[in-house]
C-alpha positions in Angstrom: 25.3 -30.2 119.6 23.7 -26.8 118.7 25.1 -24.8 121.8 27.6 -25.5 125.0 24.6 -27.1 127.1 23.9 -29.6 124.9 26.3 -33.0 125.3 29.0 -32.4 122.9 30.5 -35.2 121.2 34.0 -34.5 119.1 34.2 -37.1 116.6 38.1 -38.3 116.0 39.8 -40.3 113.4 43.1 -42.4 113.8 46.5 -42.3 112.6 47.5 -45.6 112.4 50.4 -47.4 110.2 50.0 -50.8 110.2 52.7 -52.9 109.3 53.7 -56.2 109.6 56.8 -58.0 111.8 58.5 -60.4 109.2 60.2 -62.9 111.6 63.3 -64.1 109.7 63.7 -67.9 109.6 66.7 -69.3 110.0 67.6 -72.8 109.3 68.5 -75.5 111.6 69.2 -78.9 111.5 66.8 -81.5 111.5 65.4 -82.0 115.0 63.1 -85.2 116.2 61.7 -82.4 118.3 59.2 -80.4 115.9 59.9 -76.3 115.9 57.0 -74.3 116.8 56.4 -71.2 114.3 55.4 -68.1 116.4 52.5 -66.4 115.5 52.5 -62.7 114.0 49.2 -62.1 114.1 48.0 -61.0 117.8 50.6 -58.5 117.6 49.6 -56.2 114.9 45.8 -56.2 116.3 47.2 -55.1 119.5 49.3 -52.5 118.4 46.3 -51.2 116.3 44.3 -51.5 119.1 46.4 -49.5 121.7 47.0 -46.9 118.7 43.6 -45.7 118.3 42.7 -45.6 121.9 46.0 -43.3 121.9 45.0 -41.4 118.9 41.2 -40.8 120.4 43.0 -39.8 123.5 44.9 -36.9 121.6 41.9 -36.0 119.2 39.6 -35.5 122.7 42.2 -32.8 123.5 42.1 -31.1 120.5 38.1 -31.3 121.4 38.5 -29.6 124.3 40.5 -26.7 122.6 37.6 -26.8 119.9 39.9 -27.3 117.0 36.8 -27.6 114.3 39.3 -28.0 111.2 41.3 -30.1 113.0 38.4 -32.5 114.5 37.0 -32.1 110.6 39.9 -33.4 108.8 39.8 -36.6 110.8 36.6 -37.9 108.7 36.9 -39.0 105.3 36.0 -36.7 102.3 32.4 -37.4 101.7 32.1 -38.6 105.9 29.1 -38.3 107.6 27.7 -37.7 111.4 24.3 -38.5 112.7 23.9 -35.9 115.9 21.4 -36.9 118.9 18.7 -34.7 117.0 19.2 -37.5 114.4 20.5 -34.7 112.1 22.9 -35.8 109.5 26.1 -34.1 108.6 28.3 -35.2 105.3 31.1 -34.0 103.9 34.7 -32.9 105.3 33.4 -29.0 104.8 30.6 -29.1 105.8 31.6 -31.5 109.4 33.9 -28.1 110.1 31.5 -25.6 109.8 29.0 -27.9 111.8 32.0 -27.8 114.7 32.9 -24.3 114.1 28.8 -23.7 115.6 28.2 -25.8 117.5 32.2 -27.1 119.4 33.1 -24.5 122.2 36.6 -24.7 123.9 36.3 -26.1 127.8 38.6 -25.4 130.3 36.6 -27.0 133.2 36.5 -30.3 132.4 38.6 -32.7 130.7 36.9 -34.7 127.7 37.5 -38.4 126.9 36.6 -40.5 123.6 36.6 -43.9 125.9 36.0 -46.7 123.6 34.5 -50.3 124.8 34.4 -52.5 121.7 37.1 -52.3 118.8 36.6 -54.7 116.5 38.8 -55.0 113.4 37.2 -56.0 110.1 39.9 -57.2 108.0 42.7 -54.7 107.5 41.3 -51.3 106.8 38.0 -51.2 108.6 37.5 -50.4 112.3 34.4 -50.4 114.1 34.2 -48.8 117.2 30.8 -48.5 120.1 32.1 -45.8 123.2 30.9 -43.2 125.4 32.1 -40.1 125.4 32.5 -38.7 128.9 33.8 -35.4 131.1 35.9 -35.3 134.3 35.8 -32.4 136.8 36.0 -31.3 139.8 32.3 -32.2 140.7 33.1 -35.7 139.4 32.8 -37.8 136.1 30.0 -38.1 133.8 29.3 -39.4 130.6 27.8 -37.2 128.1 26.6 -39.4 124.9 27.2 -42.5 123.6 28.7 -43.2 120.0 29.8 -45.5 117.0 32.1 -44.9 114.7 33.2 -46.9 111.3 36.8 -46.4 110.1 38.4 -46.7 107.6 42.6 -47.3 107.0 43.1 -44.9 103.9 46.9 -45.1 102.8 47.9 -45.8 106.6 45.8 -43.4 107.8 41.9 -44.4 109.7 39.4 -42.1 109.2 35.9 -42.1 109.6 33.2 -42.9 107.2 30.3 -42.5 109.5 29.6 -41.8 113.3 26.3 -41.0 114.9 25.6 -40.3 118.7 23.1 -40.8 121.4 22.3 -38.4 123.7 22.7 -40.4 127.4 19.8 -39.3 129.5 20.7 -37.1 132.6 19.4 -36.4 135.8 16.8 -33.5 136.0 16.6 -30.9 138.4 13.2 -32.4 139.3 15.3 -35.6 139.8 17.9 -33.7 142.4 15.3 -32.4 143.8 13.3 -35.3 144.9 15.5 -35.2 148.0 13.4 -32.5 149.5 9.7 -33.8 148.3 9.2 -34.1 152.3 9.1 -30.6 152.3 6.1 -30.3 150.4 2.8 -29.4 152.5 2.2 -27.4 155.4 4.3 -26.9 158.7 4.1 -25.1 162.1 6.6 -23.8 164.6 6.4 -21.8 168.0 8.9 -20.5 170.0 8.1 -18.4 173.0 5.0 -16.1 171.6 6.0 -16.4 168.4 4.1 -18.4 165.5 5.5 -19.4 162.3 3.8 -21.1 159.7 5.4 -22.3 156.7 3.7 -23.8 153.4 6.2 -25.6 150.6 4.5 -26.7 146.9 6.2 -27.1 143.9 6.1 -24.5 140.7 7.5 -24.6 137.5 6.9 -28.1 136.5 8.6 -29.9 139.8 11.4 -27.8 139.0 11.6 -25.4 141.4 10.1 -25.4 145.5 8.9 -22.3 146.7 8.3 -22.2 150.2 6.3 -18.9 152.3 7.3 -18.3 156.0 4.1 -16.5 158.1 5.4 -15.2 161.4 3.3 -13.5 164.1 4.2 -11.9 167.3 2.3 -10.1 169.4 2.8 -6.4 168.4 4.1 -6.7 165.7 2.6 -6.5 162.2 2.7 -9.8 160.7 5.8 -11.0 158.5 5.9 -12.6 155.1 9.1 -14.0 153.6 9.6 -16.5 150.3 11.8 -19.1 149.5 12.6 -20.6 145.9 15.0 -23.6 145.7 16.1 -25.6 143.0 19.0 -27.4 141.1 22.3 -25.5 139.6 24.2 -27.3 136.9 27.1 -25.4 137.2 27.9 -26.2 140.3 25.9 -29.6 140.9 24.1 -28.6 143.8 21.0 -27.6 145.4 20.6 -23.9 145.5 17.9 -21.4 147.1 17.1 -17.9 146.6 15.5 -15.8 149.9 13.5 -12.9 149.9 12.1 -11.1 153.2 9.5 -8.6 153.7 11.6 -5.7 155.0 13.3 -5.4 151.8 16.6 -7.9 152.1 17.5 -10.7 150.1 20.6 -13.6 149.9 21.3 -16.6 148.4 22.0 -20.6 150.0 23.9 -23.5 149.0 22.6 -26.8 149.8 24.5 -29.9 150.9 23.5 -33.3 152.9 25.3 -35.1 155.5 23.6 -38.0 156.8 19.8 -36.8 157.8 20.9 -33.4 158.1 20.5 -30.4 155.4 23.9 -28.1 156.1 22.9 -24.4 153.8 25.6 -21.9 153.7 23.6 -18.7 153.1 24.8 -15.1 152.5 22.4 -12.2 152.3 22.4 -8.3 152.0 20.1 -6.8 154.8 17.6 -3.9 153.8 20.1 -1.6 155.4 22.7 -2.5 152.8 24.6 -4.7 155.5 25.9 -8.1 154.9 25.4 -11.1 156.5 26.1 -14.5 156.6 25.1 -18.1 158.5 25.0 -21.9 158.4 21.4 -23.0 158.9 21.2 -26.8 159.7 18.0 -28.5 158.8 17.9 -31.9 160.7 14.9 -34.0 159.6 13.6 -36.3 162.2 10.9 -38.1 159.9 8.6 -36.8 157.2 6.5 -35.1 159.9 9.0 -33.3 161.8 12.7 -31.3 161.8 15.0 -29.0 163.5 15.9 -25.9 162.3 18.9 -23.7 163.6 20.9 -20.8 162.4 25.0 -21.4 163.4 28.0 -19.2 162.3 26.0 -15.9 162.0 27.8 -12.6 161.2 27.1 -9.8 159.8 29.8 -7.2 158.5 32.0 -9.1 160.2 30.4 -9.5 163.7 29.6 -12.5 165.1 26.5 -13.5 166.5 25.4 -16.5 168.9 23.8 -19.7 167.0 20.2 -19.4 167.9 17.7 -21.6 169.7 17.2 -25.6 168.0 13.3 -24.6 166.6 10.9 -27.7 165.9 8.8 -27.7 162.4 5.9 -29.9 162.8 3.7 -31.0 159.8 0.2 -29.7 159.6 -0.9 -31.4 156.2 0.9 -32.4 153.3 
């Protein structure tokens, strides 16, 4: 938890009162028919149960507002946290000052202490195993894993000690093993035209950056680059373009079925705008069709072109 990246894990104690239903006996006559005493004790369990899941509920939204005093003051005086780096922190002190660092507010995504196992240890100790985990717009995901041990202090839980577990995410080199195919040489002609396009990953798998040769007789020959890779802010493949007269724009990746839909904008060398869907359909590792749909620029709107097939050379 040492900046807004890292998985961030709000540690929250309980309120809880616990008390105890007294069922007042009343006498009745003797019966050949034997009274059955109801039992007391599920119910307090249950309610202490569904109060801590309540009280995590409204501690995870005083996470989110990063509330470090607040999220502090729910551990016991001399309470400890082991982070994911396995670095312990102990004492009520210095538990705020750790949040105070390292606990940002976030507006984007709604946090949630979920816990799976409560088990009550007599009547003032809880132990709890969860996950903690974030909801948004780009869907849920869960962020660490935790324990926590509680204890009941005058009615009130708090925790003795929590530690946390970092849960292993998806790298960009993971998201983009979707486009491995692309890897290796490729070859295109249209009319006299030749394009030839080479793809290799850089930066440790993280990045793909692909060069685009095109000849034409009389004209000089034409170099543009292509880098793509993974944004975590928006969950998605991205790709930054570069041509050789000078212009430049950005694309936003997305799959549907075998097809590769980008949504690219781009500033011409001109100082013009432009904009276009180019559809990437992949017939097999060895060959796709490329087109450019929904073309404009500053404002104008231009035909889709021509369905162009990319043949592999070598991969």
């Amino acid at each position: 938890m040492n900046n807004s990246r890292r998985k961030i894990f709000i540690l929250a104690a309980v309120t809880l009162a616990l008390t105890t239903n007294l069922v007042p006996q009343t006498s009745f006559a003797k019966s050949s028919t034997p009274k059955v005493k109801a039992s007391t004790k599920a119910a307090p369990q249950a309610e202490s149960e569904a109060a801590i899941k309540t009280q995590l509920t409204l501690l995870a939204d005083a996470a989110s507002k990063g509330d470090a005093q607040r999220m502090a003051n729910f551990f016991t005086l001399d309470g400890t946290y082991v982070d994911e780096d396995g670095v312990k922190t102990a004492g009520r002190q210095s538990l705020q000052e750790h949040f105070t660092r390292n606990v940002r507010p976030d507006t984007k995504s709604a946090l949630k202490l979920e816990p799976q196992t409560i088990r009550l240890i007599g009547g003032d100790t809880a132990w709890i195993e969860g996950a903690t985990t974030r909801q948004s717009d780009k869907g849920k995901r869960t962020d660490a894993r935790f324990t926590m041990l509680l204890h009941n202090q005058n009615g009130t839980w708090l925790i003795q000690s929590a530690s946390e577990t970092s849960v292993n995410q998806a790298t960009a080199v993971d998201h983009l093993s979707d486009l491995n195919w692309l890897v290796g040489d490729w070859i295109a002609e249209q009319g006299n035209a030749k394009l030839k396009m080479t793809a290799e990953k850089v930066g440790n798998g993280h990045f793909l950056h692909l060069k685009f040769f095109l000849t034409r007789p009389g004209d000089p020959p034409r170099m543009d680059t292509q880098v793509i890779g993974w944004d975590p802010t928006k969950d998605q493949i991205v790709s930054w373009h570069f041509d050789s007269s000078g212009g430049f724009g950005y694309g936003s990746w997305r799959k549907e079925s075998n097809k590769w839909l980008i949504t690219a904008e781009g500033v011409e060398q001109s100082g013009w705008t432009s904009a276009a869907t180019n559809v990437i359909s992949l017939s097999n590792n060895d060959s796709f069709q490329w087109q450019s749909i929904k073309r404009n620029s500053d404002g104008m709107m231009y035909p889709d072109t021509e369905t162009l097939t990319v043949k592999r050379v070598s991969q």
